[in-house]
C-alpha positions as CSV (number, residue, x, y, z in Angstrom):
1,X,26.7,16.9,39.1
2,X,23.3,14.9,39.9
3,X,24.2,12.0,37.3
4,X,20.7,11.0,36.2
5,X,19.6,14.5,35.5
6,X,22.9,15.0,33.5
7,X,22.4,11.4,31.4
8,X,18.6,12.6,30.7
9,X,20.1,15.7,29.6
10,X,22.4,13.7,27.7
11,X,20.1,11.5,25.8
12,X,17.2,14.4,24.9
13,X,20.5,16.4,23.3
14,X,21.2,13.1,21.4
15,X,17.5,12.8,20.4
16,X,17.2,16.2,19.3
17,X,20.2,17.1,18.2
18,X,20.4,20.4,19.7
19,X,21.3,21.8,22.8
20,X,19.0,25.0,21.8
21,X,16.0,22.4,21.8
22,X,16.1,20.6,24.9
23,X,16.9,24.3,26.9
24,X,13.9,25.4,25.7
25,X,12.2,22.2,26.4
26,X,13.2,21.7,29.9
27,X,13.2,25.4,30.6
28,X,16.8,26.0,30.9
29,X,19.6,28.7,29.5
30,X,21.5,26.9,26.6
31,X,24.8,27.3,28.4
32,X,23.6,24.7,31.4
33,X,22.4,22.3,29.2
34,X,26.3,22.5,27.5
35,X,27.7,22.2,31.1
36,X,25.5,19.0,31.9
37,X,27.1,17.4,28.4
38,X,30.5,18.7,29.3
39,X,30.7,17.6,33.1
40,X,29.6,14.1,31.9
41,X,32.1,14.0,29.5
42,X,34.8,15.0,31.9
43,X,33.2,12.6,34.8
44,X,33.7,9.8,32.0
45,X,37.1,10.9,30.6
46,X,35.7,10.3,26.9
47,X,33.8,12.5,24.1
48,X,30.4,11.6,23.5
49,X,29.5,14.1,21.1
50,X,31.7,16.2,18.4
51,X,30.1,19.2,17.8
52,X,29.8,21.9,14.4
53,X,27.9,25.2,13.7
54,X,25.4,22.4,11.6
55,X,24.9,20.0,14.0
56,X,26.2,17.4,16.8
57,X,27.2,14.0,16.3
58,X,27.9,11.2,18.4
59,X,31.0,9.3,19.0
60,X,31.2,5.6,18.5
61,X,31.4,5.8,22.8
62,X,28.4,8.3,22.7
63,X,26.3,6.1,21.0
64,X,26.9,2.7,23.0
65,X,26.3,5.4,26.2
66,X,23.1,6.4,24.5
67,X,21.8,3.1,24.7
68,X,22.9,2.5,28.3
69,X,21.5,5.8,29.8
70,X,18.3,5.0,28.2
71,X,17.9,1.2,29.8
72,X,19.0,3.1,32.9
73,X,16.8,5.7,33.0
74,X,14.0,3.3,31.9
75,X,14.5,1.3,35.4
76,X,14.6,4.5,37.2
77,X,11.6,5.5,35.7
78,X,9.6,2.1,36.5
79,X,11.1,2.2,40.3
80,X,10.0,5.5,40.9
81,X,6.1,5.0,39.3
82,X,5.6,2.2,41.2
83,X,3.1,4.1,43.3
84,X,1.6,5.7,40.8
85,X,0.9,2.2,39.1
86,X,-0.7,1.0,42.5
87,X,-3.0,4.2,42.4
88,X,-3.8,3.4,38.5
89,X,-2.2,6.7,37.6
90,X,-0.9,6.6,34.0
91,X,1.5,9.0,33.4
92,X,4.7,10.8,31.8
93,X,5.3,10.5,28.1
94,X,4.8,7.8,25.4
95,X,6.5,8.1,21.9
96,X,5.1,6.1,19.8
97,X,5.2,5.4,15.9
98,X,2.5,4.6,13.6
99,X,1.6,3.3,10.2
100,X,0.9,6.6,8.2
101,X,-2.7,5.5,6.5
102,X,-3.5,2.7,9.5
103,X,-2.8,5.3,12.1
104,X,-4.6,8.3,10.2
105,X,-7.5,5.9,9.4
106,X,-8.4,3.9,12.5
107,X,-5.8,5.4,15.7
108,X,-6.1,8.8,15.9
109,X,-9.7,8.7,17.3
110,X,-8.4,6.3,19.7
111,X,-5.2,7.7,20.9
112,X,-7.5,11.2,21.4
113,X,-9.9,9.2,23.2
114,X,-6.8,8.0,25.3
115,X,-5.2,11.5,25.7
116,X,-8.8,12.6,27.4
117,X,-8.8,9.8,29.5
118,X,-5.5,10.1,31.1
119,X,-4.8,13.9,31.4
120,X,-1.2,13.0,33.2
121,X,-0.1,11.2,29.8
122,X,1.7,12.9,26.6
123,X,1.7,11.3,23.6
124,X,4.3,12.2,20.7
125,X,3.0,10.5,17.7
126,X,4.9,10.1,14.6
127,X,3.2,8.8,11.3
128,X,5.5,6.8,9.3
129,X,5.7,3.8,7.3
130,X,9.6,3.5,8.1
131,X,10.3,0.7,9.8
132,X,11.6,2.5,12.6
133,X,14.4,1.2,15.3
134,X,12.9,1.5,18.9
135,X,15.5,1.1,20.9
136,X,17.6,3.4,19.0
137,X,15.3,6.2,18.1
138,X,13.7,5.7,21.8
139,X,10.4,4.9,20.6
140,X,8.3,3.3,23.5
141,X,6.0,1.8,20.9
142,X,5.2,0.8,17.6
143,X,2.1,0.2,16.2
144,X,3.2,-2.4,13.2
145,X,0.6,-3.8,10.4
146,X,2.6,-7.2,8.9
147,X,2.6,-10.9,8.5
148,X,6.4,-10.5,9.3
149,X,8.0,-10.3,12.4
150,X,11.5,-10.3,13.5
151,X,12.5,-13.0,15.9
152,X,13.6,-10.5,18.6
153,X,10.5,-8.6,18.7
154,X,8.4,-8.0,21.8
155,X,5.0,-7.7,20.3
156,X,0.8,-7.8,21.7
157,X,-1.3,-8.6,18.7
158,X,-4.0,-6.3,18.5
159,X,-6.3,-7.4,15.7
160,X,-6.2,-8.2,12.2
161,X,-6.6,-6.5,8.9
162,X,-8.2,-8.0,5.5
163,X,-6.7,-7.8,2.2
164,X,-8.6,-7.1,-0.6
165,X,-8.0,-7.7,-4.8
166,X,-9.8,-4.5,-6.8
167,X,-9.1,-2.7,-9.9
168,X,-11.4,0.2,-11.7
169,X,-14.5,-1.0,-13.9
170,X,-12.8,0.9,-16.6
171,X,-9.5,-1.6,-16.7
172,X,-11.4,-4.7,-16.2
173,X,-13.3,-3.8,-19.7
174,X,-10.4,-2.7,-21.3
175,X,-8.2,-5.6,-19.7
176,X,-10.2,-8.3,-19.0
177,X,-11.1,-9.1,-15.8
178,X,-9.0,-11.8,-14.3
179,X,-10.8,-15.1,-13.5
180,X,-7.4,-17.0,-11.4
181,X,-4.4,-15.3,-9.9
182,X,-2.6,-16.9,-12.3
183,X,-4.1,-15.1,-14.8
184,X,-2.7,-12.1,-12.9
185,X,0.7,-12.5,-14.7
186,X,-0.8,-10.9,-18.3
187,X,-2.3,-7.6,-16.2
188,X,-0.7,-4.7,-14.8
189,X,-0.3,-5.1,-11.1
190,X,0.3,-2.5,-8.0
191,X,2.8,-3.4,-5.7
192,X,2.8,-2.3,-2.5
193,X,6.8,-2.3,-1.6
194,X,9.1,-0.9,1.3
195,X,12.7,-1.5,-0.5
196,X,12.4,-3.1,-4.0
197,X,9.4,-3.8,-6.6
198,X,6.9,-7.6,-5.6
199,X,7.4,-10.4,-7.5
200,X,4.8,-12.2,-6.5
201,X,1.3,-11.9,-4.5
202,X,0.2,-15.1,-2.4
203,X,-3.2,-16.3,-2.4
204,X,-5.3,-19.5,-0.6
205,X,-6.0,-22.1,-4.0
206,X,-7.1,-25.6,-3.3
207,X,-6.4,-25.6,0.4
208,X,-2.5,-24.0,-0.1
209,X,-1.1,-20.8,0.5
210,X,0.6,-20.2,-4.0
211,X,2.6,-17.6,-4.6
212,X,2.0,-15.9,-8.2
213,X,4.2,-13.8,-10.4
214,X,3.4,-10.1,-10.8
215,X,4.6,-7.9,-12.8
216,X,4.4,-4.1,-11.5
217,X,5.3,-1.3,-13.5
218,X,4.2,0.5,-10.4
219,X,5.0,0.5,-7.0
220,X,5.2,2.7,-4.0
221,X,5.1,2.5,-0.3
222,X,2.0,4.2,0.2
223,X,-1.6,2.0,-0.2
224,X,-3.6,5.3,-0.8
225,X,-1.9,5.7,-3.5
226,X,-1.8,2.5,-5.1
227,X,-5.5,2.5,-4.9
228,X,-5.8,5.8,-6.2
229,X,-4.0,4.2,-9.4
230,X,-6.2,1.7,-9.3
231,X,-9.0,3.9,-9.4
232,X,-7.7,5.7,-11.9
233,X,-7.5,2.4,-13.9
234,X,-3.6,2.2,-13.8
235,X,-3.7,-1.6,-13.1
236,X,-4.7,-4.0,-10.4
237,X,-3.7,-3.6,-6.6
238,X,-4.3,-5.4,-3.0
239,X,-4.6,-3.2,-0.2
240,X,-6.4,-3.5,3.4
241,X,-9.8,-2.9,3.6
242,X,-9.6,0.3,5.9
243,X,-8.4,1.8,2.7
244,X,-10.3,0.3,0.3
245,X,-13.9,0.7,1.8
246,X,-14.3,4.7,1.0
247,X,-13.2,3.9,-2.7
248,X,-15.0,0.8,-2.9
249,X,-18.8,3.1,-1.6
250,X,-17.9,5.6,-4.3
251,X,-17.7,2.6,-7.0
252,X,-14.6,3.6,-8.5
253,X,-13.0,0.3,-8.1
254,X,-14.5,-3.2,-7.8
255,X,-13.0,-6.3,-5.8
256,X,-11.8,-9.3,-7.4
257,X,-11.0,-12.6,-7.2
258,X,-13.1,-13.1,-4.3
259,X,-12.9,-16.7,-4.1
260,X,-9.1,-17.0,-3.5
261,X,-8.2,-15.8,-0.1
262,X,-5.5,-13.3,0.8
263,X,-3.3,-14.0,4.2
264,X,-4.6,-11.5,6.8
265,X,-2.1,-9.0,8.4
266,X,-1.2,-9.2,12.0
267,X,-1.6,-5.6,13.9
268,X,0.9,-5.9,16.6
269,X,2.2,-3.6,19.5
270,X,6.2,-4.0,19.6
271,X,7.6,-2.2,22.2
272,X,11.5,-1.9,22.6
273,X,13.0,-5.6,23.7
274,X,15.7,-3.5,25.9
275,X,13.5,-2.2,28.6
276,X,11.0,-2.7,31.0
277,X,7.5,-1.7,30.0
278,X,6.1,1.6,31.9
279,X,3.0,1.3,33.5
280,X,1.7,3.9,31.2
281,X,2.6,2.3,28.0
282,X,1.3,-1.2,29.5
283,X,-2.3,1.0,30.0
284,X,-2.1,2.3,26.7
285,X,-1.8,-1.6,25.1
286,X,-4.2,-2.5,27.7
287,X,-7.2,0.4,26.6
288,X,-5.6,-0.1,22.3
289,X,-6.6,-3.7,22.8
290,X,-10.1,-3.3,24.0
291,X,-11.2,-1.1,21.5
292,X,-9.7,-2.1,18.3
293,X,-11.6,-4.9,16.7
294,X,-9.9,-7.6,14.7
């Protein structure tokens, strides 16, 4: 059994969940890909995977063997590119998740422009405003739009985004248009939310970073359509501008509260704090950063 080839066999099964996928992916009968599972599953003297007609699950061995094929493959993998870095040959693939309206918006010209310049690269993309887990969903990067990051995270910041107060003409005459954030507290507010409604938005008066109390009878996890609501004159919302500037040119909503600045959002590249960084993904980063403009 050559043990690399039957842990990358290993890993894709566990990724995909099927042995049907990854034989048609690497070109194989179904019935090797099994034997590669089963001989490692022998050579270790343990299950890693219980198997039904509906699908395959790990073990709580498989999945602490999961992570551990993948750091060791990842060294493998940088070992054996070495030459291919000293050439400046980018290659092999990148999985890499994306913030669904950022990454519709702004990357996809960019990561096409990338595909055309390195023809020895594939790039799975998946657009998703899930927080995903790299290291366990083997996701070699993120692209991540936030203020927040956790302590452990290996990030490049690549820019910044600006937020933006707007509502519709047609609720600031019925409403009133709001003159202070505190004011925002008597108006129907949009809340952009991941797991659980706002309470407050946070703006720059007098020289200090205040939170205010909001009140949002509607909220979703999606700023297209927050500021659709807005536009439809559902309340008032804050959302980046590479959202807001189509809206904003067709005057169906208006900015407010100009005067009190909103903090900026931070657009990092986190990449997996478990591995070494490919020489491909380190070019991607490399070409992402000198294109995107804060």
């Amino acid at each position: 059994m050559d043990r690399l080839f039957a842990m990358h066999v290993f890993v894709r099964v566990a990724e995909l969940g099927s042995f049907s996928a990854v034989a048609q992916q690497l070109g194989m009968a179904r019935s090797a890909i099994t034997r590669q599972v089963a001989a490692l599953e022998e050579h270790l003297g343990t299950r890693l995977m219980v198997r039904s007609t509906r699908r395959l699950t790990l073990t709580s061995a498989g999945a602490a063997y999961l992570e551990k094929c993948r750091v060791i493959l990842n060294l493998v993998e940088v070992a054996e590119t070495g030459i291919a870095e000293q050439r400046q040959a980018a290659r092999g693939p990148i999985r890499i998740s994306l913030p669904l309206s950022y990454g519709l918006a702004r990357m996809v010209p960019l990561l096409l422009e990338f595909a055309r310049e390195h023809p020895e690269v594939s790039l799975d993309m998946d657009y998703t405003d899930r927080r995903v887990n790299l290291i366990e969903e083997g996701v070699d990067l993120a692209i991540r739009i936030t203020s927040r990051l956790g302590q452990s995270d290996v990030t490049r910041r690549l820019g910044t985004v600006s937020m933006r107060t707007v509502a519709s003409p047609d609720y600031l005459a019925r409403c009133g248009r709001p003159r202070h954030p505190s004011e925002l507290a008597r108006h129907e507010c949009l809340g952009y939310t991941s797991g659980g409604t706002p309470a407050s938005w946070t703006y720059r008066v007098d020289g200090a970073w205040t939170p205010f109390a909001v009140q949002s009878r509607i909220s979703a996890s999606n700023g297209e359509a927050l500021t659709e609501a807005a536009a439809q004159g559902l309340g008032i919302t804050i959302q980046p501008d590479f959202i807001l500037e189509p809206v904003l040119a067709a005057g169906r909503i208006v900015t407010i509260l100009d005067e009190f600045p909103l903090p900026e959002l931070g657009i990092h590249a986190v990449l997996p704090s478990n591995r070494q960084v490919p020489h491909r993904v380190r070019v991607l980063i490399e070409f992402l950063a000198a294109r995107m403009v804060s």
